[in-house]
N, C-alpha and C positions, 0 to 999 in steps of 0.2 A: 900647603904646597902639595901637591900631586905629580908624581913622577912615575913617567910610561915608559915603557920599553917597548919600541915599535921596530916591524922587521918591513922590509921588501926586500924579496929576488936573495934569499940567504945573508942579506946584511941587518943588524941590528945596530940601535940609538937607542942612547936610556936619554931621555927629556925632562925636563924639570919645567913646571908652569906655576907661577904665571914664567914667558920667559920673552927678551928681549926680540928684537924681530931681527937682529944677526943668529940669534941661538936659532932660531927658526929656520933661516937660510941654511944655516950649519949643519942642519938636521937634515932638512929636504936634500942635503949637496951627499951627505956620510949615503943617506938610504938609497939614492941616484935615482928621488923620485921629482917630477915638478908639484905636484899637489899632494899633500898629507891624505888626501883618501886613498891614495895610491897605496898604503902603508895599511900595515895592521899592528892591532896593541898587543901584545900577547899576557902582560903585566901590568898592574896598577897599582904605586902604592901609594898611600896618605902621609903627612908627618905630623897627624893628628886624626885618631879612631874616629873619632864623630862624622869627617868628613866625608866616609863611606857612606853615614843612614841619611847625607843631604845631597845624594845623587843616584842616579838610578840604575842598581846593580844586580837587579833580577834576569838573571839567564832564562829561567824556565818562561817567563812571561814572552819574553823575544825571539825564543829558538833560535838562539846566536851563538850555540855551541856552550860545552862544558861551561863552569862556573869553578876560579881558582880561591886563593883564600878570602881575598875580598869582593869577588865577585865576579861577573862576567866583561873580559875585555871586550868581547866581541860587541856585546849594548853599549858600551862605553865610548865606542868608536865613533860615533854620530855625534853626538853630545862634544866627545874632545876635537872633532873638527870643525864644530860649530863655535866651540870656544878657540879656536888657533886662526878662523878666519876671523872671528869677530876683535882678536889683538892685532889685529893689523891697522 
């Protein structure tokens, strides 16, 4: 499982995926965005360490800003929108 903590416009939503397509709505409706790129990650966490080295979490590589413990939300952000449209 992977669980974001995404902001727009000073609101923040912590997510949990994989997740239903109400959690979804629920999300987009808390952030007051219509589309999840609208949104930023600021946080990523795994509920399992390996999960980190089977996705792509190089900051420097991307130039997507700082890198936190596991790694860069800003890279992260492509990737988990691609995965949030593709559960639809």
């Amino acid at each position: 499982m992977i669980r974001l903590t995404l902001t727009s416009s000073g609101r923040q939503y912590d997510l949990s995926l994989p997740a239903a397509e109400e959690q979804l709505e629920q999300a987009k409706r808390a952030l007051d965005v219509e589309d999840f790129s609208q949104a930023g990650i600021t946080a990523v966490k795994f509920s399992s360490p390996h999960l980190a080295s089977l996705l792509p979490l190089d900051a420097a590589a991307a130039g997507n800003g700082p890198a936190d413990d596991v790694g860069s939300p800003g890279l992260m952000r492509k990737s988990v929108v691609c995965m949030l449209a593709a559960n639809r």
